[in-house]
C-alpha positions in Angstrom: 44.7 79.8 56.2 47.3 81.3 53.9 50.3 83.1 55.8 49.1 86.5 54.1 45.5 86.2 55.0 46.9 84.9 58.9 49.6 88.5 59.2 46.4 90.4 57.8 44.3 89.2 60.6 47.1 89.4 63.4 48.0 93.1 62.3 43.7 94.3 62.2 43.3 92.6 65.2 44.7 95.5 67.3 42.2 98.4 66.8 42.3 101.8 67.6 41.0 101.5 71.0 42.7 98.6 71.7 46.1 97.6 73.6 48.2 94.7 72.9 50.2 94.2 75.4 51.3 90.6 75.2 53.2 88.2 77.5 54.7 87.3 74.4 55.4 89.3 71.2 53.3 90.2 68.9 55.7 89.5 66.0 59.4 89.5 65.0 61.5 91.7 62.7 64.9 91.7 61.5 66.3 95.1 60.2 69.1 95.7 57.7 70.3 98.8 56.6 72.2 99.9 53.2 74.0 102.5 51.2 72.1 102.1 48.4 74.2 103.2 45.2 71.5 102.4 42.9 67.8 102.3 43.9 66.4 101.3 41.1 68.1 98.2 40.6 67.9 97.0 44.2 64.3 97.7 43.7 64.2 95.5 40.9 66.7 92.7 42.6 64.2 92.6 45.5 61.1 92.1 43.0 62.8 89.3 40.9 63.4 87.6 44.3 59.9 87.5 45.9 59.0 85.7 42.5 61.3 83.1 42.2 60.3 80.1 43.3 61.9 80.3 46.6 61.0 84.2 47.7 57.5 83.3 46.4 57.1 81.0 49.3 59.0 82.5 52.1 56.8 83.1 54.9 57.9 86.9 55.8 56.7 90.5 55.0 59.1 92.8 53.8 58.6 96.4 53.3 61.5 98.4 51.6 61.9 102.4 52.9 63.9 105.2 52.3 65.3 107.1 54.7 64.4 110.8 55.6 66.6 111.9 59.2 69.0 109.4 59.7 71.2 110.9 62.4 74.8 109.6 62.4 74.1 106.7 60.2 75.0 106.6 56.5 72.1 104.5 55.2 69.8 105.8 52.8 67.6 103.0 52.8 66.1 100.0 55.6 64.9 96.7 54.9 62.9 95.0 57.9 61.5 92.0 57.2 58.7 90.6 59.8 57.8 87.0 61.1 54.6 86.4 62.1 56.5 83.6 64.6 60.2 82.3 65.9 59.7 78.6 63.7 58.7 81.0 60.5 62.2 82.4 60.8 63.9 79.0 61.5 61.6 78.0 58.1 62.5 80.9 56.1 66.3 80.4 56.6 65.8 76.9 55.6 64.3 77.6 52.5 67.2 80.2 51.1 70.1 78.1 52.7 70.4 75.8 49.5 68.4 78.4 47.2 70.3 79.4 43.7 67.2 82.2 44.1 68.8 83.3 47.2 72.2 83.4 46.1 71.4 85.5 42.9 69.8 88.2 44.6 72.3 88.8 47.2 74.8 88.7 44.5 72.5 91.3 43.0 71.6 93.7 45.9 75.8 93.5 46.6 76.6 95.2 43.1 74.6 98.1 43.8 74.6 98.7 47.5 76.6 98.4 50.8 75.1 97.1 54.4 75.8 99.5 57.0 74.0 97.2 59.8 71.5 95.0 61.0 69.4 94.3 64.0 66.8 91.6 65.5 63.6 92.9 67.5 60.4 92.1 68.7 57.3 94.3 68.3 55.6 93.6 72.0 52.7 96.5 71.8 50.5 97.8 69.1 47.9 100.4 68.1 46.9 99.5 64.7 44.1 102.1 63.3 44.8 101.0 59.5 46.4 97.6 58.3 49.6 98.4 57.1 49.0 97.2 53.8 46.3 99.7 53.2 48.8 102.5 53.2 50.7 103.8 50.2 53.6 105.3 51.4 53.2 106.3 54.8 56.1 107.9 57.3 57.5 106.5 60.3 59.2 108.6 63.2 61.2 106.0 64.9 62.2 106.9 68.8 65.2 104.7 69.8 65.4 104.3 73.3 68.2 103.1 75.8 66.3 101.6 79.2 67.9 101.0 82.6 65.4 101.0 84.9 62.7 98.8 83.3 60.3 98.5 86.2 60.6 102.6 86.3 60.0 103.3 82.4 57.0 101.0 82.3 55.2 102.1 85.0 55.3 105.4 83.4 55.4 104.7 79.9 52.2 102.4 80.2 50.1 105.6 82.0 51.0 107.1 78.2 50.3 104.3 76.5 46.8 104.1 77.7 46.6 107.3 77.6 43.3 109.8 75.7 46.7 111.4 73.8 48.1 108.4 72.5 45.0 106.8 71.3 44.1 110.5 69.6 47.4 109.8 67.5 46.1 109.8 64.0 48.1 105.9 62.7 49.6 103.3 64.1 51.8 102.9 66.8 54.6 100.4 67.8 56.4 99.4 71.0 59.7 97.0 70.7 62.6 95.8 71.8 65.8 94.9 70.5 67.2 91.0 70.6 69.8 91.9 69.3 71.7 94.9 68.0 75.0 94.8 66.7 76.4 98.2 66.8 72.7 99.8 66.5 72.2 101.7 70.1 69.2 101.2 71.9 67.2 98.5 73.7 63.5 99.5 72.8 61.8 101.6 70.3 58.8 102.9 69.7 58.2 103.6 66.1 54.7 106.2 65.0 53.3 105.6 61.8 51.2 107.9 59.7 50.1 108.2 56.0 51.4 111.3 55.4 53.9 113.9 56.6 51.4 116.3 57.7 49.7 113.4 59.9 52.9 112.0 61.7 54.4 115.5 62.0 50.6 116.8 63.7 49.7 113.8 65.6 52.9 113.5 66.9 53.0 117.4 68.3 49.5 117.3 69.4 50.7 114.2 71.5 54.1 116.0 72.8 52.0 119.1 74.2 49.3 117.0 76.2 49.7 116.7 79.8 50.4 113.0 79.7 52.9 113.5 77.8 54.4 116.1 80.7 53.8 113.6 83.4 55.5 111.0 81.2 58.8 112.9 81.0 58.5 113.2 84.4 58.2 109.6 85.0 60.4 108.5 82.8 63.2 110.9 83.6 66.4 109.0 85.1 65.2 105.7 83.6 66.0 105.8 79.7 68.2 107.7 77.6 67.2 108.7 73.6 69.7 107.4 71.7 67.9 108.7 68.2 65.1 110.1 66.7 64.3 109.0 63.0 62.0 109.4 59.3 61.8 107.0 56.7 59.1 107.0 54.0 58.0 103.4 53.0 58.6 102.3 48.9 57.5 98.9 48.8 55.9 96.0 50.5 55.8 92.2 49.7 53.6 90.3 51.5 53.6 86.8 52.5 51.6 84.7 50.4 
């Protein structure tokens, strides 16, 4: 099975009425972010390196977004590129260690932008209405969240995961943690996902005005602190082959 058609399957396994909540995660994501001086040509840099030779093969999803609310960070745009496993990373690094490929676009995306930071996390839950591939441009809200009392914040946060509001959100939903950080705050997230404005910006009230959502600020209150609340709009994906 080709890695494209095997993500594919992963993400549309997790319907609408359906929870992943794995022992293990789901899938991996690493996150950069940039002061991009010149979209258009880190668009292009980006394209000429998922068809070279070597990006052609690489066995990761990347989507490209721009960012909307961006609180105290400078970036204007976010790169998160997902693994479907922990040995696809280790294969993925392998493959650009020695690649000219490699080498040419990070020369290219360093001429026309800046990296502000970068981050490792794991997606652990899911609610997956469309496959993300069958949006064009949809809007994330990301919620980053600091925990410290884990056995607290989950017993509350999974009443509202299972939850008639949650489900009734109209996209796709996220739940992750952070491997590691660097100086991005937060130890979890949970990122909505909508193909418009209008969607993410309803579904997302709706949701905040329900009662579960008043019994989970209750329960949750003492246990985690919100470190930021942010928009991007998605540009581009390239898929795994």
């Amino acid at each position: 099975m080709k890695l494209k058609t095997l993500f594919a399957a992963l993400v549309l396994s997790f319907c609408s009425n359906f929870v992943a909540a794995a022992e293990a995660p789901l899938f991996y994501g690493q996150g950069y972010s940039f002061v991009v001086q010149d979209p258009a040509a880190f668009v292009a840099a980006m394209d000429a390196y998922r068809a070279s030779p070597t990006g052609s093969k690489t066995p990761n999803t990347v989507v490209l977004s721009q960012n909307i609310v961006n609180g105290d960070y400078a970036g204007t745009h976010g790169v998160n590129v997902f693994y479907p496993t922990t040995a696809s990373m280790d294969q993925s690094r392998a493959m650009n260690a020695n690649s000219a490929d490699w080498m040419t676009f990070l020369s290219a995306i360093a001429a026309v932008s800046t990296p502000e930071w970068e981050n490792l996390f794991a997606i652990e839950r899911a609610k997956v209405k469309t496959a993300p591939g069958d949006l064009t441009n949809p809007v994330t809200m990301i919620y980053a969240l600091s925990v410290t009392d884990g056995s607290a914040f989950m017993k509350a946060f999974n009443q509202m995961w299972d939850s008639e509001a949650l489900n009734d959100f109209p996209g796709n939903v996220y739940f992750g943690r952070n491997i590691a950080s660097g100086n991005v705050e937060g130890t979890h997230f949970i990122s909505f996902v909508a193909g418009s404005m209008a969607q993410l910006l309803d579904g997302i009230n709706a949701m905040q005005s329900s009662d579960a959502m008043a019994r989970y600020q209750k329960g949750v209150k003492g246990t985690r602190t919100l470190e930021a609340t942010n928009v991007a709009i998605e540009l581009k994906r390239w898929a795994a082959e």
